[in-house]
Structure formats: structure tokens, C-alpha cells
N, C-alpha and C positions, 0 to 999 in steps of 0.2 A: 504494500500500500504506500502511495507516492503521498507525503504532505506537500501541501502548499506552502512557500515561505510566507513567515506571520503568522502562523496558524500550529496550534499544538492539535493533538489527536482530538481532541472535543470541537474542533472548529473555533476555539477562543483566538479571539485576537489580539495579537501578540507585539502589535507594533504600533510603533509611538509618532507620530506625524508632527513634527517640527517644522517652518513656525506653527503656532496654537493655533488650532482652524476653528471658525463656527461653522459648526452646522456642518461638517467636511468639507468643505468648502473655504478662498479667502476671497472676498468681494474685490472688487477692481478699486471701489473707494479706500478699503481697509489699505493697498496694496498700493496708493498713492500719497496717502498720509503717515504710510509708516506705523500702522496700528497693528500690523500680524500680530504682534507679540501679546498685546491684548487680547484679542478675540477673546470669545465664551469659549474652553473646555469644560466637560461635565462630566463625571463619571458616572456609568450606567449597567447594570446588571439584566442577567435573566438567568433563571435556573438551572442547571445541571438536570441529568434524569435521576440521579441521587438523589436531590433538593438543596445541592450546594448554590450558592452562589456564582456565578460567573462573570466576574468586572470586565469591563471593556470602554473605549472609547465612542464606541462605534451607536448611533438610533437604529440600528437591523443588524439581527445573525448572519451570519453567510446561509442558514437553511432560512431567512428574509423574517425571522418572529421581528416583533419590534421590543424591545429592548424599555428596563422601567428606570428612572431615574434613583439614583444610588443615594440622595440627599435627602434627608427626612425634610419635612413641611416647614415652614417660618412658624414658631411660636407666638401668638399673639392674650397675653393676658385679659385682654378684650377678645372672649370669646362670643360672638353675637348669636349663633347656633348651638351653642350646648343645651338650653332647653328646647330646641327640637330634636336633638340625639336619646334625651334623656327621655323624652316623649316617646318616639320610636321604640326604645329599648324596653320600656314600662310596657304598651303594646304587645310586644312579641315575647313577653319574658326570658330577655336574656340582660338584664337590668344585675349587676354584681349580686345587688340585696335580696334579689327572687330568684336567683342560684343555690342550688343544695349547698352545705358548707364544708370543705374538702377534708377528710380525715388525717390527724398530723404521725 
């Protein structure tokens, strides 16, 4: 079995693209003002058939899934939906409080 270079036996992408690209790509503007180095990198995952992890640079696998963003959410103290979450959840009892309580 022949791999591809950049790519280990799971199809992980292996390779790093300098300068920093958005999006795969560097815009003609980026590439006139001298902002390559700027651009957006993101790191971005998709599963293994294990359930491991698999990081990558890349928004698609090479088998084309799309790829989920590797960054948790921005915190915001001001949360303006938590009493719809908490609604929902009361609803469909899966509320912490309306859960059996787990044996120590």
C-alpha cells in the first residue's frame, strides 16, 4: 500500500502550509499588503473509527467529511438562553436534578 506524502495510514494530514493560509487559500489583497502571516489558522478535528481525535488543519478529510472546529465556544457570563436550555431539559427529563443519582 503506496501512502500519499502528508498523509499517515488514517489519511491524517500531516502537513503544515506556510505562510498561515485562511481558509486554504491567501487572497490576492492578503498577498499585497503583506498580511500572509496573519491570516486565520484554526485547528480542527474529526474522529478516528476508534473515537480518537484526529487534528488537522484542513475544513474536509481527504474521504471529503467536513471537519469540526477544535476551539470550545467564547464564554459569555451573560448567558441570555440558559432559561431556554433549562426549559428544554425540565421537558424531556434529562435536567441533572430529574436524573437517578449515581452510586459512589
Amino acid at each position: 500500500m503506496q501512502q500519499q506524502p502528508g498523509y499517515d495510514t488514517a489519511g491524517t494530514d500531516l502537513t503544515i502550509e506556510l505562510p498561515f493560509i485562511r481558509n486554504n487559500f491567501v487572497t490576492e489583497k492578503d498577498r499585497k499588503s503583506g498580511r500572509e502571516e496573519e491570516a486565520d489558522m484554526h485547528l480542527m478535528f474529526t474522529l478516528s473509527p476508534e473515537g480518537k481525535r484526529i487534528y488537522t488543519l484542513k475544513k474536509l478529510t481527504p474521504a471529503g467529511k467536513v471537519t469540526k472546529s477544535a476551539h470550545p465556544a467564547r464564554f459569555s457570563p451573560d448567558d441570555k438562553y440558559s432559561r431556554h436550555r433549562v426549559t428544554l431539559k425540565k421537558r424531556f427529563g434529562i435536567l441533572l436534578t430529574q436524573l437517578p443519582s449515581k452510586q459512589l
